[in-house]
N, C-alpha and C positions, 0 to 999 in steps of 0.2 A: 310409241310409234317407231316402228325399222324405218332408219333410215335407206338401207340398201338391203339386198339380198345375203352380203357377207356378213351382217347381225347373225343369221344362224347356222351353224355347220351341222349340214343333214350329209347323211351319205345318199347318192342318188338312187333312188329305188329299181330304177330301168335306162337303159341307155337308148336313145335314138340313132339311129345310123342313118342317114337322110344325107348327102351333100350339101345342098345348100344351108341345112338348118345345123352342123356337125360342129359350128363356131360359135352357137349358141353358149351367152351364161346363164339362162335360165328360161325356164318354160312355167307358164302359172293359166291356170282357167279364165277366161275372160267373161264378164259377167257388165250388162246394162246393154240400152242401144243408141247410145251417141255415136257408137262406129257404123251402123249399119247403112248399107252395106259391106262394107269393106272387113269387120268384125263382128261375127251374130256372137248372142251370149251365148254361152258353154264351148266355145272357140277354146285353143289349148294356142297362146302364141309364144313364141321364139324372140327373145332379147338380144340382145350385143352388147355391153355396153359400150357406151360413147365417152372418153378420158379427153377430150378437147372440146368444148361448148359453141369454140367459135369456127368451125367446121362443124358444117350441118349438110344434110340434102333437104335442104326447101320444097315444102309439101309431099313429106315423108312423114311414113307414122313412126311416134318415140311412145316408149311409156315415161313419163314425167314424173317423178319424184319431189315437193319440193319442200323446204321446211317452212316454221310457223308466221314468216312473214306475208307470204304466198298460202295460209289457211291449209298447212300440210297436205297438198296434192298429192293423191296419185292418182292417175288416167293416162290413159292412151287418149291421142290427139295426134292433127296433122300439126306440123310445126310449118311458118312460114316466119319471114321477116320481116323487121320491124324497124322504121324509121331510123330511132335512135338504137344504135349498136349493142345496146348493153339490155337492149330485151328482145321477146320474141315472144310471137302472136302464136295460139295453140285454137285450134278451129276442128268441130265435130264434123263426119262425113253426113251426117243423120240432118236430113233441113228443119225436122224439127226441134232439132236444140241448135239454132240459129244464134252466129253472136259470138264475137271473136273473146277470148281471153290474153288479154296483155301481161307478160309478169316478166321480173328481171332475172336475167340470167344469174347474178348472184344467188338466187333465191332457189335454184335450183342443187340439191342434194344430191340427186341419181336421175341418169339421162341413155337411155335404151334405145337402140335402134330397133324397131320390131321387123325381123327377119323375114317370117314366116307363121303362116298358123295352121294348126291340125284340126278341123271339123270332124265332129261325129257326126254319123249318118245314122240315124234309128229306122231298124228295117222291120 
């Protein structure tokens, strides 16, 4: 399993020139729909990452990385806070995948701001 995106050195195939999305480190397909609405699948979304855990924007979407104590996540989720300091609650936009996930901030490997995403439009 990658633990981050720096596992493989691609050369990028195209560039985006977008402003707000131009700080991006990576761009990848989004695929299910626990985001929905706020992410439909085949979404293309815009990362950042995040180098400090304990600065967050609460009820912000991240892509969440985490290793095998946390059952190797990845998803996109909103992140909110959590009692005790040293976790933090990851919550679907989607009402049908109802039901908070608790996991420790240790347990996290790769921690992404989602910037932005690019929808296709099939016309």
């Amino acid at each position: 399993i990658l633990e981050t995106f720096n596992d493989i050195l691609e050369k990028p195939s195209f560039y985006i020139n977008y402003m707000p999305l131009n700080d991006c480190t990576a761009y990848f397909p989004f695929w299910g729909d626990s985001m929905i609405p706020l992410l439909n699948s085949g979404d293309v979304v815009g990362v950042k990452k995040v180098e400090n855990t304990n600065v967050l924007l609460w009820g912000e979407a991240y892509l969440i990385i985490t290793n095998a104590n946390a059952n190797n996540m990845r998803t996109v989720k909103l992140i909110f806070k959590h009692a005790d300091p040293s976790k933090i609650i990851l919550r679907a936009t989607n009402p049908a995948f109802s039901g908070d996930i608790e996991i420790n901030k240790e347990d996290i490997i790769g921690l992404y701001l989602v910037k932005g995403k690019i929808t296709k439009i099939i016309i």
